[in-house]
C-alpha positions as CSV (number, residue, x, y, z in Angstrom):
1,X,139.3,-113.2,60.5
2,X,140.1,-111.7,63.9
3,X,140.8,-115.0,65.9
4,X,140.8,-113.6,69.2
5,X,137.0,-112.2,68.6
6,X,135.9,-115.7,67.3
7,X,137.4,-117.3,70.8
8,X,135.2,-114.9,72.7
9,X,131.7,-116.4,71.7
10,X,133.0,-120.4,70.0
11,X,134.0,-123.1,72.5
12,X,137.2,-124.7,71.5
13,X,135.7,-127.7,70.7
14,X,133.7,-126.1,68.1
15,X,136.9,-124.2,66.5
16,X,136.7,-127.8,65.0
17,X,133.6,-127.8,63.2
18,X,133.6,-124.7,62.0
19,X,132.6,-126.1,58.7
20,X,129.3,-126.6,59.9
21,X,128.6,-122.4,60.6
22,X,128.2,-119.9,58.3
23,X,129.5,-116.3,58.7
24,X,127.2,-113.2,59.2
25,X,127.8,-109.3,58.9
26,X,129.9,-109.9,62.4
27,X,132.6,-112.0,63.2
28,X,131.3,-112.4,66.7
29,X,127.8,-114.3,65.7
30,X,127.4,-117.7,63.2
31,X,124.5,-118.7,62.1
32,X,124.4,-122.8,62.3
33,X,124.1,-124.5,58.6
34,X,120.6,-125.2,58.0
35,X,119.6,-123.0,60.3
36,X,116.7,-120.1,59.3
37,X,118.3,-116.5,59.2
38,X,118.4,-114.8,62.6
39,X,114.8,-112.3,63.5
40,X,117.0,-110.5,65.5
41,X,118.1,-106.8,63.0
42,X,122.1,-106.9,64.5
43,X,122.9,-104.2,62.1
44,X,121.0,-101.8,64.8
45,X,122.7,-103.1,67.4
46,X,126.3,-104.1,66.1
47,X,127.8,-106.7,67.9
48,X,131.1,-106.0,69.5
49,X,133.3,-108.3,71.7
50,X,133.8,-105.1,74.2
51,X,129.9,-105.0,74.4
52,X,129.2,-108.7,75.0
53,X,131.7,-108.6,77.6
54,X,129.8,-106.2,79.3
55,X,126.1,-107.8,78.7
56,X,127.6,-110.6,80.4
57,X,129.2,-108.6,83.5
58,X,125.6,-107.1,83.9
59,X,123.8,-110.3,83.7
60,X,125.7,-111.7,86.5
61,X,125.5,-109.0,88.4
62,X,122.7,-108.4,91.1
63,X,123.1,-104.7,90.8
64,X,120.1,-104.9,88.5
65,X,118.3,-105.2,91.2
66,X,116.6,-103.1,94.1
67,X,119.0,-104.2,96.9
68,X,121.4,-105.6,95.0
69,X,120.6,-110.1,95.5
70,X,118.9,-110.5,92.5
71,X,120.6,-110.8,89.4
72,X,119.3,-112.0,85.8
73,X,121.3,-115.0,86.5
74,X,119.3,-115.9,89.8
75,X,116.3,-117.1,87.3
76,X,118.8,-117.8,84.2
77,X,121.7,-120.4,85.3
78,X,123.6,-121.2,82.6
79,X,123.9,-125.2,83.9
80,X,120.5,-125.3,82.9
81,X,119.9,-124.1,80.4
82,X,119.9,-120.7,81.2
83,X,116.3,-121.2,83.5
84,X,115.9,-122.5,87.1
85,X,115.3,-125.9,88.2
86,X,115.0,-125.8,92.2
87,X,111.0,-124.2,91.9
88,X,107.9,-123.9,89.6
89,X,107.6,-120.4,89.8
90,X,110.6,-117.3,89.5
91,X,111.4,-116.5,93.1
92,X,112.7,-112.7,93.3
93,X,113.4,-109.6,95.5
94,X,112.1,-110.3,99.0
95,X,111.7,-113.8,98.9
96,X,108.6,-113.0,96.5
97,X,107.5,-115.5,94.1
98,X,106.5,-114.7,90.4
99,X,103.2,-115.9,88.6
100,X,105.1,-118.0,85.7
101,X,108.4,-120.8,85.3
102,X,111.2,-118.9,84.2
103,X,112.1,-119.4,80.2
104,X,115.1,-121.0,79.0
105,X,117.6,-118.3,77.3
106,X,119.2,-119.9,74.2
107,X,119.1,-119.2,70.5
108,X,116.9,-115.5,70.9
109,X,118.2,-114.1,67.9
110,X,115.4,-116.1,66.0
111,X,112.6,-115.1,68.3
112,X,110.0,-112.0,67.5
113,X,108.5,-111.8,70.1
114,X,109.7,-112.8,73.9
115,X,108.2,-114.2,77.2
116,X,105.6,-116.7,77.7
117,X,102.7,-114.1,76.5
118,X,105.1,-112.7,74.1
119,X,104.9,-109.1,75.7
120,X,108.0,-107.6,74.5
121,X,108.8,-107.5,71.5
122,X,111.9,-106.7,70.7
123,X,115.3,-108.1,72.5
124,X,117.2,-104.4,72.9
125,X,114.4,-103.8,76.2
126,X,113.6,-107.2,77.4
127,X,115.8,-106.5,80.2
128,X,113.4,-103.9,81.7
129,X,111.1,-106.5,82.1
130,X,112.3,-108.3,84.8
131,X,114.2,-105.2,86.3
132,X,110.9,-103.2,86.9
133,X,108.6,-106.2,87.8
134,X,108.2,-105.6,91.5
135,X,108.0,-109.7,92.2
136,X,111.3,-109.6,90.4
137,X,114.2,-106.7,90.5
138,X,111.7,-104.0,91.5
139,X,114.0,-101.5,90.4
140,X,113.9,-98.5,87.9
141,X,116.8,-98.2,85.0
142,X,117.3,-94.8,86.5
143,X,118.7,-95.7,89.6
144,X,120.3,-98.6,88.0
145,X,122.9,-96.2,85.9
146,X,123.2,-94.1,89.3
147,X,124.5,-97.5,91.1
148,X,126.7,-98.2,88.0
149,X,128.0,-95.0,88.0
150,X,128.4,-94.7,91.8
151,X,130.3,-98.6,91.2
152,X,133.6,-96.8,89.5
153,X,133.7,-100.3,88.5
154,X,132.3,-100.3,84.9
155,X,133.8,-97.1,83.7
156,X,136.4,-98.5,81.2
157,X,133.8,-101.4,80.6
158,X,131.6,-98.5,78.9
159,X,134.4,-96.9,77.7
160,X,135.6,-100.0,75.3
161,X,132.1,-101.0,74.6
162,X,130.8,-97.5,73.6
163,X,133.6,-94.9,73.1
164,X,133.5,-93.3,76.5
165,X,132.0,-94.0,80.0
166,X,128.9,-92.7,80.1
167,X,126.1,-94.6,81.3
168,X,122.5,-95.1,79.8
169,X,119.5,-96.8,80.2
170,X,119.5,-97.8,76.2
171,X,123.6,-98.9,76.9
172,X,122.9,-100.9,79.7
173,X,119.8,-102.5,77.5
174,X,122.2,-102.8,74.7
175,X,125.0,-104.6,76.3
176,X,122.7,-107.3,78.0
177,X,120.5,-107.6,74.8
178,X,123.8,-108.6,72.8
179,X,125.2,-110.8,75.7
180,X,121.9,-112.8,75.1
181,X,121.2,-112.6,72.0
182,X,124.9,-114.5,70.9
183,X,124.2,-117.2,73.7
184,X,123.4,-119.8,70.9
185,X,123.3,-124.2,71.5
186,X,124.0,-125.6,68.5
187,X,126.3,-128.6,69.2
188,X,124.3,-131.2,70.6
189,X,124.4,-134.8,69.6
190,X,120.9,-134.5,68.0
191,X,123.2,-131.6,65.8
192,X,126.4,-133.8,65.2
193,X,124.0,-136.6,63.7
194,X,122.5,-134.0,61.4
195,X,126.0,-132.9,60.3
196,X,127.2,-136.4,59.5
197,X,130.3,-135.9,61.6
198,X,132.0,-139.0,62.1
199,X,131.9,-141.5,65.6
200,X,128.1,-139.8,66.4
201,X,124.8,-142.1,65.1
202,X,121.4,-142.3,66.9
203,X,120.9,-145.3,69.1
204,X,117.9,-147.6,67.9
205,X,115.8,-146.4,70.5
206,X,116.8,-142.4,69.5
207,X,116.1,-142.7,65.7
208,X,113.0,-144.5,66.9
209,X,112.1,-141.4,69.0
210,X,113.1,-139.2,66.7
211,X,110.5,-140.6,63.9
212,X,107.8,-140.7,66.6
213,X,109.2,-136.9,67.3
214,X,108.6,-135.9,63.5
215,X,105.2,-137.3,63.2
216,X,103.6,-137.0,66.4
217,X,105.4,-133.4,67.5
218,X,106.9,-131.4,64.9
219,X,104.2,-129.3,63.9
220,X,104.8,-127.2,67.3
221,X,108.8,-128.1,67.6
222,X,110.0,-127.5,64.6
223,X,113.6,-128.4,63.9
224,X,116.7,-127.1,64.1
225,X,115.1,-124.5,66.7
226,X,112.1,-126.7,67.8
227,X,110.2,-124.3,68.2
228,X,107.7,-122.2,66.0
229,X,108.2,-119.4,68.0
230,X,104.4,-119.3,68.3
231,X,101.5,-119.4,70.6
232,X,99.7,-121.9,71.3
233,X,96.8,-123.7,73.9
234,X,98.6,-126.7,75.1
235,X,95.3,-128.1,76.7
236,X,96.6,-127.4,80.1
237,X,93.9,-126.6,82.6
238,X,93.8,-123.2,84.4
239,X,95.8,-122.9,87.7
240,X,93.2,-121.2,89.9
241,X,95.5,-119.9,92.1
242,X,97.5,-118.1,89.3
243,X,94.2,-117.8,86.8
244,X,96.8,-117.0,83.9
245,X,95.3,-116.6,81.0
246,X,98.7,-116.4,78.7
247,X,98.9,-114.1,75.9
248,X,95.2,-112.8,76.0
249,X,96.3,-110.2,78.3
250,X,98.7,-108.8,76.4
251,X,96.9,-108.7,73.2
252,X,93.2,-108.7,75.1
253,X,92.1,-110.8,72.0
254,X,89.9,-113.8,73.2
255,X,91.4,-116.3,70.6
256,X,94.5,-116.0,72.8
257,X,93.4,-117.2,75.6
258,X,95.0,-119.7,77.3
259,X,97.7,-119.4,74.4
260,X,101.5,-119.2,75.5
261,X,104.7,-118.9,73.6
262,X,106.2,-122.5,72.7
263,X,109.4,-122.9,74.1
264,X,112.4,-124.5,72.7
265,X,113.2,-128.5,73.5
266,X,116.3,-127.9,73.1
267,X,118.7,-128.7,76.2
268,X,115.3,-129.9,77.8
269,X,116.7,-132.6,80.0
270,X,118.3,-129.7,82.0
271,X,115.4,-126.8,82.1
272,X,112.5,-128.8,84.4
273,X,110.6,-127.8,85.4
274,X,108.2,-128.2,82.0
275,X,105.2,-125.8,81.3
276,X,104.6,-121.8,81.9
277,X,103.9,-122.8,85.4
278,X,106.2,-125.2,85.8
279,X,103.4,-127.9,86.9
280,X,105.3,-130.9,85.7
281,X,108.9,-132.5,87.0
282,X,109.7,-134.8,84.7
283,X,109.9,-135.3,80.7
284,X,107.0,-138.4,81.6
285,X,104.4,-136.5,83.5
286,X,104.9,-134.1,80.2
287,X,104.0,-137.4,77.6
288,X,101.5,-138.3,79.6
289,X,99.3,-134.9,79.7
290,X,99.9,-135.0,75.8
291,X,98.4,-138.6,75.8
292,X,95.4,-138.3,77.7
293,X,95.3,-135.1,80.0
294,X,94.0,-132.8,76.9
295,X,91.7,-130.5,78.4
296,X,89.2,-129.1,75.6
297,X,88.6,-125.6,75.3
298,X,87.9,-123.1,72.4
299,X,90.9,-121.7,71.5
300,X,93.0,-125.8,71.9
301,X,95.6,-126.2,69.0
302,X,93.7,-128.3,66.5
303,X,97.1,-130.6,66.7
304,X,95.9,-131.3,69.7
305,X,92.0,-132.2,69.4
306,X,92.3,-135.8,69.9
307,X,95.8,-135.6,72.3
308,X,98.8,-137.7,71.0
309,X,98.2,-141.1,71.8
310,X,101.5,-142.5,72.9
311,X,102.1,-146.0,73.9
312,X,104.3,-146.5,77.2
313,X,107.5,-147.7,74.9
314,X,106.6,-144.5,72.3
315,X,107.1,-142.1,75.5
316,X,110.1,-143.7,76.8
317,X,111.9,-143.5,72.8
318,X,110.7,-139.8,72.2
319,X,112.5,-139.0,75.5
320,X,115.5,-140.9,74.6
321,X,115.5,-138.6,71.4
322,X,115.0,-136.1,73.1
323,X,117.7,-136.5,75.6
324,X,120.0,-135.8,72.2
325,X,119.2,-132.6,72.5
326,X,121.3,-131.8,75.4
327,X,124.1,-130.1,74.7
328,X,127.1,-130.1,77.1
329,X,129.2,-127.4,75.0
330,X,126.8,-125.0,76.0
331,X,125.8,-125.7,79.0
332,X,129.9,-125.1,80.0
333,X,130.9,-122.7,77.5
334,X,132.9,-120.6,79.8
335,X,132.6,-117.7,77.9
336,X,129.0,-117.8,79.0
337,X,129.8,-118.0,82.4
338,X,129.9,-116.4,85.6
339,X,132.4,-113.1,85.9
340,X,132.7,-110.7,88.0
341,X,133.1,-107.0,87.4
342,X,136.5,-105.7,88.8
């Protein structure tokens, strides 16, 4: 095993666990025990450390965008949890402000389909999302490869990561698609319980929330991931300023309506604010819709019919469970962090 390849994408501390990851075609990507396989085809995009190293150059870099200030990382800081915390809504080029909360970027590989509505659908062009929205990089890949090319900067990056320095769209897509799709959080204390490993056991009050987790929660976040990776009506009512109507208008199905993408819990003490809108602050205000701010509508998850009646104390455990979730490796794995291109 090439030890300097399993350094670029493991935290040291994790060299120690090992154990609890399975190997898959590449050396550079482990699949958690217990885990489901990975969605995500790697063998038409094979992982290389050259190529990571450059998806994660370009995610930091704001040359992504129009005038160069806006950079994936602007909306997807790494401290938490790869989202934003200091607005409800993505703020991008101009000072303009987008129409949804940015999502958290961790564990992708096992996701279909992306975004809130689930509009793109497969990792390798997500990127051209964001870089072509006009509230967000309002730029065209075109004239990104001329800037990288004009840079001088990335040549030998494309050189290592593809054989020579040419610059394309479907590299550039490539390079930031693998950079995301091997950010992975696996290593919380939630994840250390599970594995048995020794000195880490749930508080009272955390196995307490985590049974009130399993039966009052599960059926939407499902573990390890907890997430289905579905769609669903949450019984929020509609902003009327924003009027979004979820994955309806991608699919321009009525049954969707209202219906968005279920996002992972994991790292969740980090990635406030909570909802596509980012409506809510804190874990509470997220209970306490689920308790008794269910609005009714057609297309409501059945789960959710009668709400989740949670008692004051039943709120406060499920959020001490849930606070086991976080997980500190991830959040300052260096080799996830911040680098400039030079």
């Amino acid at each position: 095993m090439n030890k300097i390849n399993l350094k670029i994408l493991i935290p040291v501390a994790l060299l120690l666990i090992i154990s609890a990851f399975k190997l898959t075609e590449s050396s550079l990507f482990y699949v958690p025990k217990n885990w489901p396989e990975p969605a995500y085809d790697f063998s038409k995009n094979k992982l290389s450390a050259e190529k990571i190293e450059l998806g994660r150059l370009l995610f930091y870099d704001p040359i992504l965008s129009r005038d160069s200030t806006i950079s994936c990382s602007s909306c997807h800081s790494q401290y938490t949890a790869f989202t934003h915390v200091d607005h409800d809504l993505s703020h991008g080029i101009d000072g303009k402000i987008g129409t949804r909360n940015s999502p958290v970027i961790a564990n992708l590989a096992w996701s279909k389909l992306l975004m809130w509505d689930g509009a793109v659908n497969h990792a390798d062009v997500q990127a051209l999302a964001p870089i072509s929205n006009p509230d967000e990089m309002d730029e065209t890949i075109q004239h990104v490869i001329e800037k990288i090319q004009r840079t001088g900067i990335y040549s030998n990056k494309f050189s290592s990561a593809f054989g020579d320095s040419k610059v394309t769209g479907e590299r550039v897509l490539k390079a930031l698609s693998q950079f995301m799709m091997t950010i992975v959080s696996s290593n919380s204390k939630y994840d250390k319980v599970m594995r048995n490993e020794e000195g880490f056991e749930f508080t009272e009050q955390e196995q307490r929330g985590l049974v009130l987790f399993r039966k009052k929660c599960e059926s939407c976040h499902r573990e390890p991931l907890f997430t289905t990776h579905e769609f669903a009506n949450n019984g929020l009512s509609v902003d009327t300023t924003l009027n979004d109507f979820g994955r309806m208008k991608v699919t321009q199905n009525p049954e969707d309506s209202l219906k968005f993408k279920i996002p992972t819990l994991r790292n969740i003490e980090f990635s406030y604010p909570y909802m596509h809108d980012g409506r809510f602050q804190k874990l509470s205000e997220v209970l306490k819709h689920y308790s008794h701010g269910i609005q009714t509508s057609p297309t409501l998850a059945p789960e959710l019919k009668n709400g989740i009646p949670l008692t004051s104390e039943e709120r406060i455990d499920i959020i001490a469970f849930l606070l086991t979730l976080t997980d500190k490796d991830f959040l300052f794995n260096p080799n996830y962090s911040y680098k400039k291109a030079e």
